[in-house]
C-alpha beads as a LAMMPS data file, in Angstrom:
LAMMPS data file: protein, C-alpha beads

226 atoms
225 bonds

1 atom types
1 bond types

-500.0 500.0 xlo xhi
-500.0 500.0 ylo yhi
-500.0 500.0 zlo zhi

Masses

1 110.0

Atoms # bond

1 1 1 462.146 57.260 -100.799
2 1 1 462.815 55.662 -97.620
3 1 1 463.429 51.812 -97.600
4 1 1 461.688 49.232 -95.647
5 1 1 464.657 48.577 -93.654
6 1 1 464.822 52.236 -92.869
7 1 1 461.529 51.876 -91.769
8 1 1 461.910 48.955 -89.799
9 1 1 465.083 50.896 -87.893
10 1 1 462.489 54.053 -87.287
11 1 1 459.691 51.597 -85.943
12 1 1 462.403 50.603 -83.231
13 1 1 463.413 54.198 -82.024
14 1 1 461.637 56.212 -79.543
15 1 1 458.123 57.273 -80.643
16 1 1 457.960 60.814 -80.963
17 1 1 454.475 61.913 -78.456
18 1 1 451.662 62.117 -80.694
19 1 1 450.222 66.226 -81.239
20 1 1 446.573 65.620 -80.434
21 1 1 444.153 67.027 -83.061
22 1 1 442.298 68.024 -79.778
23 1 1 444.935 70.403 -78.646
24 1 1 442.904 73.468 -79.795
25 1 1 439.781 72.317 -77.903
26 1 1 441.759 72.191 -74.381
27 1 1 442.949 75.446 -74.509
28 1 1 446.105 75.476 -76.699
29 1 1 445.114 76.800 -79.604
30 1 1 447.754 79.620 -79.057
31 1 1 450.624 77.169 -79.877
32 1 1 452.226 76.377 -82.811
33 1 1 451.632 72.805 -84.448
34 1 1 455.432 71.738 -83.528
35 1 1 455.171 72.740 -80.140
36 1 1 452.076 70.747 -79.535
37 1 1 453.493 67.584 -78.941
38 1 1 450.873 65.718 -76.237
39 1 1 450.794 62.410 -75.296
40 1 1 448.861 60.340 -77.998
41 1 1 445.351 60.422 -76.791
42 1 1 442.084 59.237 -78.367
43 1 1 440.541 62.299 -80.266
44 1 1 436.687 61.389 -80.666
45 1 1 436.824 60.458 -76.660
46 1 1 438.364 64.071 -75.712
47 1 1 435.541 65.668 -78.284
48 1 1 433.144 63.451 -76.194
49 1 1 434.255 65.282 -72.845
50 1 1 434.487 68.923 -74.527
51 1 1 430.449 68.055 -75.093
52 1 1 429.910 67.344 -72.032
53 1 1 430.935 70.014 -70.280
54 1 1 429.333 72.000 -72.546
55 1 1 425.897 70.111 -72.733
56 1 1 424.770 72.164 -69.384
57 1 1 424.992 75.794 -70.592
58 1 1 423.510 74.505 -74.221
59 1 1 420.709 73.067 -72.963
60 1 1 417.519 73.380 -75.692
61 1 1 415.614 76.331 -75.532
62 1 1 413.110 78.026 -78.064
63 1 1 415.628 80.781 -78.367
64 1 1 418.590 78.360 -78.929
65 1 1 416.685 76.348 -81.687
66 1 1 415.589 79.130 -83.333
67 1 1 419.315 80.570 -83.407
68 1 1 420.659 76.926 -85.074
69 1 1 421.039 75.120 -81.967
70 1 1 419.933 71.600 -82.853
71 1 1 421.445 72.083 -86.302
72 1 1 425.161 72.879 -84.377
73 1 1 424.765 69.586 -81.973
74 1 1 423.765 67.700 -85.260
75 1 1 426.751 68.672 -86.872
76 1 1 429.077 68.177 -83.766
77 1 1 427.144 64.442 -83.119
78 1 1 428.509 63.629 -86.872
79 1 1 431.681 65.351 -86.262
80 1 1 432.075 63.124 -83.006
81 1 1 431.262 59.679 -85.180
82 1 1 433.168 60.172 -88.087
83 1 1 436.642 60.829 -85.539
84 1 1 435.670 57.391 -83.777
85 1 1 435.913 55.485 -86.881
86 1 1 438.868 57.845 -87.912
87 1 1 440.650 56.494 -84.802
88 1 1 439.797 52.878 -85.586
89 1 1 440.915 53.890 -89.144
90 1 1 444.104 54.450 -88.101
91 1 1 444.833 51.643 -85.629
92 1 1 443.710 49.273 -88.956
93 1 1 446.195 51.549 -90.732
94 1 1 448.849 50.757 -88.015
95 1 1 448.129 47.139 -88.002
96 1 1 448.783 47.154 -91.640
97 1 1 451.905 48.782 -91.752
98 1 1 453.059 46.474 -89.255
99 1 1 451.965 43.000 -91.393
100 1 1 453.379 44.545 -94.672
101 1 1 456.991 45.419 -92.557
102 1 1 456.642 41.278 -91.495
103 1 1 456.360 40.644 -95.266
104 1 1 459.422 42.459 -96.481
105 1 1 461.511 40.800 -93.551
106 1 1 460.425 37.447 -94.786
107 1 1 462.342 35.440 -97.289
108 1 1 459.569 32.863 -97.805
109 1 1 457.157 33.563 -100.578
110 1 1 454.569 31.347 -99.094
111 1 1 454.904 33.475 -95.544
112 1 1 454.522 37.136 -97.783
113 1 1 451.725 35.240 -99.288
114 1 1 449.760 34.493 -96.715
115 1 1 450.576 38.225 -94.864
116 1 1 449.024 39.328 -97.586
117 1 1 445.861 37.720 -97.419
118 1 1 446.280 39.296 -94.098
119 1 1 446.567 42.784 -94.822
120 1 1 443.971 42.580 -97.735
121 1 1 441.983 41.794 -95.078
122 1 1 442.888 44.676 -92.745
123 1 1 442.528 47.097 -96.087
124 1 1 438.608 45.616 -96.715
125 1 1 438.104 46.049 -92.158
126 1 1 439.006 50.012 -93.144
127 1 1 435.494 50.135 -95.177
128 1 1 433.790 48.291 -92.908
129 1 1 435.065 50.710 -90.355
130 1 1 433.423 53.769 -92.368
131 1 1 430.696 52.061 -93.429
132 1 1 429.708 51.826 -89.603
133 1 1 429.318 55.203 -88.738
134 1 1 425.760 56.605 -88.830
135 1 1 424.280 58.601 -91.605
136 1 1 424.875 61.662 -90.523
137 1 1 428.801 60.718 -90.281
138 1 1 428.950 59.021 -93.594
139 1 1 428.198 62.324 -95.641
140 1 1 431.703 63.463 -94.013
141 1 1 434.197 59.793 -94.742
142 1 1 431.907 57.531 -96.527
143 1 1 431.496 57.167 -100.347
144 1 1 427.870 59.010 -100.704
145 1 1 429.875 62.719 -99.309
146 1 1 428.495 66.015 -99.347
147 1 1 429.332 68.986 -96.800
148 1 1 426.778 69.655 -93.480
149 1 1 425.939 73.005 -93.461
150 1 1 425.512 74.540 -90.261
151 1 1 422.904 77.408 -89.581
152 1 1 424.335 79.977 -86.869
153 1 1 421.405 82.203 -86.809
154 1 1 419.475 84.647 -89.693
155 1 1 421.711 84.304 -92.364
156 1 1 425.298 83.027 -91.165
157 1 1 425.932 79.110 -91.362
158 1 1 429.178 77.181 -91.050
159 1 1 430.401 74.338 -93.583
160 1 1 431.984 70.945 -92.210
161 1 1 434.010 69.573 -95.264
162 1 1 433.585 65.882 -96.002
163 1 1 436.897 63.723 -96.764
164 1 1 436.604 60.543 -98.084
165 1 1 438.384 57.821 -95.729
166 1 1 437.556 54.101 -96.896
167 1 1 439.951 52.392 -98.864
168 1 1 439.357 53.016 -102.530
169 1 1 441.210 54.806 -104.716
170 1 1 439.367 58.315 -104.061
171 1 1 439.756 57.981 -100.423
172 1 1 442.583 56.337 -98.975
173 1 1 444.097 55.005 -101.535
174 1 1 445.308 51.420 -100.207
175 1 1 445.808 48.959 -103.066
176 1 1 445.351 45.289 -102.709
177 1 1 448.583 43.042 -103.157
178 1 1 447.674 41.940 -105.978
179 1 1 450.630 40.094 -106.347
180 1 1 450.714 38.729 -103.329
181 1 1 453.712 40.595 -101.773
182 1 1 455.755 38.403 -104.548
183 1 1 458.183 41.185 -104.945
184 1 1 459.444 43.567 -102.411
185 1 1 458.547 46.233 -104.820
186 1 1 454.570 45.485 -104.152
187 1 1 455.418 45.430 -100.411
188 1 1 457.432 48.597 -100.367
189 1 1 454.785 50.180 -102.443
190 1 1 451.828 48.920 -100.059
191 1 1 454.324 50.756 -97.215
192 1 1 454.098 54.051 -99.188
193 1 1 450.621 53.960 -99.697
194 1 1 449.659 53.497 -96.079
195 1 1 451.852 56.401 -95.201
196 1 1 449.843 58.466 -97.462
197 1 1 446.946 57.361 -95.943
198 1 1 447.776 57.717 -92.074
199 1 1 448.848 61.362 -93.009
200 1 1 445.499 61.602 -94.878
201 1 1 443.406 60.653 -91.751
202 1 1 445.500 63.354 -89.553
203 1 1 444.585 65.699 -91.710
204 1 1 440.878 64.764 -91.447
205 1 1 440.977 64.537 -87.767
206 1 1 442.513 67.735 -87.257
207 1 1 439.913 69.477 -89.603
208 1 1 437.159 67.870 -87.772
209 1 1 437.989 69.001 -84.302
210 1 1 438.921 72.118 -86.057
211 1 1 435.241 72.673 -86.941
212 1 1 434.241 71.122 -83.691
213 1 1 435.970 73.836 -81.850
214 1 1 434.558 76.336 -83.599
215 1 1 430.880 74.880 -82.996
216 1 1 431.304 74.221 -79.489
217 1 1 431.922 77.999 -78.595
218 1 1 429.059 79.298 -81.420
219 1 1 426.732 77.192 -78.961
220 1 1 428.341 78.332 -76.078
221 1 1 427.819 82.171 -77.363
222 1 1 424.383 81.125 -78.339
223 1 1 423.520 79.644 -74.513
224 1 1 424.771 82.464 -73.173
225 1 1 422.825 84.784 -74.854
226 1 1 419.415 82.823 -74.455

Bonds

1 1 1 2
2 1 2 3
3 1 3 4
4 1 4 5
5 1 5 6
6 1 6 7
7 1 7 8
8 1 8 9
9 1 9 10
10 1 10 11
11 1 11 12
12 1 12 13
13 1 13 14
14 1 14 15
15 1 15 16
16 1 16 17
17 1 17 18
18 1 18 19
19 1 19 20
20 1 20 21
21 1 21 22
22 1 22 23
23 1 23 24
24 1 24 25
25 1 25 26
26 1 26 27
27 1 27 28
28 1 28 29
29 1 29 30
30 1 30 31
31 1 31 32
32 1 32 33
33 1 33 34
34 1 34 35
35 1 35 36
36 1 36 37
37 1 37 38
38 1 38 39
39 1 39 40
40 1 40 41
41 1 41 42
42 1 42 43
43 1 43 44
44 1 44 45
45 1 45 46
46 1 46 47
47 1 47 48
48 1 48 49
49 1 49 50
50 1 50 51
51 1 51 52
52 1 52 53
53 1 53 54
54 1 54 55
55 1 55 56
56 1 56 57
57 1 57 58
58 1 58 59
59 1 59 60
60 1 60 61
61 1 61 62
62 1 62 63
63 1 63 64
64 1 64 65
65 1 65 66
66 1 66 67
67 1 67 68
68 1 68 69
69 1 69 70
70 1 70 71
71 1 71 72
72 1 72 73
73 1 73 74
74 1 74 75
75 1 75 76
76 1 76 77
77 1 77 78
78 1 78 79
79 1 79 80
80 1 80 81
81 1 81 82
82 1 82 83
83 1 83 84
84 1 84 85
85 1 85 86
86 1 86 87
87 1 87 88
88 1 88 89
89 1 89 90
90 1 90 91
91 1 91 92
92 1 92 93
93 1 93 94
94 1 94 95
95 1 95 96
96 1 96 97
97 1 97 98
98 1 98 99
99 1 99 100
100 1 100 101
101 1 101 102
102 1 102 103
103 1 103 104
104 1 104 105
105 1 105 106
106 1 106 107
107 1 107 108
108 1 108 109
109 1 109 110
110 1 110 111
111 1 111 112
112 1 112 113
113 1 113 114
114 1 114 115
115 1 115 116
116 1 116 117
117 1 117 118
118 1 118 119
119 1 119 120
120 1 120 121
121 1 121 122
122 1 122 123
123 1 123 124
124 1 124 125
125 1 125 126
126 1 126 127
127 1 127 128
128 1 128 129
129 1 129 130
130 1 130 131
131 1 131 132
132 1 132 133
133 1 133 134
134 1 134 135
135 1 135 136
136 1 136 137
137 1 137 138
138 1 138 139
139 1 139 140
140 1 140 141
141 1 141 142
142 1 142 143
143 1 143 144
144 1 144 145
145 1 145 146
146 1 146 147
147 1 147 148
148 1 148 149
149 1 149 150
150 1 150 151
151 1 151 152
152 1 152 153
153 1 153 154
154 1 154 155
155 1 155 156
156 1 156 157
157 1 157 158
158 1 158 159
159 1 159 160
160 1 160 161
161 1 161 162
162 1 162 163
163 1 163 164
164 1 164 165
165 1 165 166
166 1 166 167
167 1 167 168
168 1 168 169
169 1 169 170
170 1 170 171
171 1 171 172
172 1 172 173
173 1 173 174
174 1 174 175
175 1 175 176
176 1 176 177
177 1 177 178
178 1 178 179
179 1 179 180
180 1 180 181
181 1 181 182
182 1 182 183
183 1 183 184
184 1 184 185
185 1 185 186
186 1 186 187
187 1 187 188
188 1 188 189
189 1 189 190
190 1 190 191
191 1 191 192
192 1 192 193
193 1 193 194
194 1 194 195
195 1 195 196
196 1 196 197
197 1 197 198
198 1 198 199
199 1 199 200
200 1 200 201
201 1 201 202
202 1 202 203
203 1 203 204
204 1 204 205
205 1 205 206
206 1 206 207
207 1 207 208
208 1 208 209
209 1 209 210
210 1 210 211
211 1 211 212
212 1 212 213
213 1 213 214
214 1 214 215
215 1 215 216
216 1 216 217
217 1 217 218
218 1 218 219
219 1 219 220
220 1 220 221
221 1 221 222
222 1 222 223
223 1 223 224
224 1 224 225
225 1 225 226
């Protein structure tokens, strides 16, 4: 296990680009993972553009909604809201990381004390983050989760798997400090859970514009054969 100095020496060397989850959507999909390394980039604002461009050939028709249409841009409008609060997930998760590294630097116990009323605070913003998103989004990362099914036409249908991302202990997994960062043991453990959890909301993101790619061109299919 890595220590928090360790840490603190990796948070000062060059960032390694950020893969986007999006890769796949932009016409990369032929690369492997490790050789997808874009620029970091916001991931529910590049699924906003890949509907765009797409909303012209999809536009409603009888023949579209009897095919699934509607039910496909339903699913990709809850896809698109649950990766907006999966990127505001993250930059709480960041913000975190950053006030639990202060705490383990400081040799005050009033100071840890009072960063960790500050990241008990940031842990409680990450359900208040998932709590936002609409309905629709909340049966994918909130606590009430089911998976949408997604009629393609006849009998086929698609499932978007949900993944639980607010801050409990059967989503995220991000424990109050209890102790109030007393020891450098609840600090370093705080550190460890919040890089479970960033790796956690990857995964999610990647999965989601995994599906959404997949969506996009059964609509895109469907408009064209309308």
């Amino acid at each position: 296990m890595a220590s928090a100095s360790d840490r603190s020496a990796s948070q000062e060397a060059p960032k390694k680009p950020k893969r986007s989850p999006l890769a796949g959507l932009f016409g990369l999909n032929n690369q492997q993972p490790e050789e997808q390394d874009l620029p970091a980039m916001d991931v529910a604002a590049g699924l906003d553009r890949a509907l765009r461009r797409s909303a012209g050939a999809a536009a409603p028709t009888k023949k579209t909604e009897a095919r699934g249409g509607d039910n496909i841009r339903e699913a990709l409008a809850a896809i698109e809201s649950a990766l907006y609060s999966i990127d505001r997930v993250r930059d709480i998760i960041e913000q975190a990381y950053e006030v639990a590294l202060s705490a383990h630097e400081s040799q005050e116990a009033g100071a840890r004390a009072l960063l960790a009323e500050s990241f008990d605070e940031l842990r409680l913003s990450i359900n208040a983050a998932v709590e936002a998103v609409d309905d629709r989004a909340s049966t994918l990362i909130g606590k009430n989760q089911r998976q949408i099914d997604v009629k393609l036409g006849g009998k086929a249908h698609y499932s978007v798997s949900p993944c639980r991302l607010d801050a409990s202990p059967k989503g995220l997994n991000i424990n109050p400090p209890n102790d109030a960062f007393s020891t450098f043991e609840e600090i370093s453990a705080s550190l460890d859970e919040l890089d479970a959890a960033l790796k956690k909301a990857d995964r999610a993101a990647a999965s989601y514009c995994r599906d959404a790619q997949y969506l996009i061109g059964k609509m895109q299919e469907q408009a064209s054969a309308a």
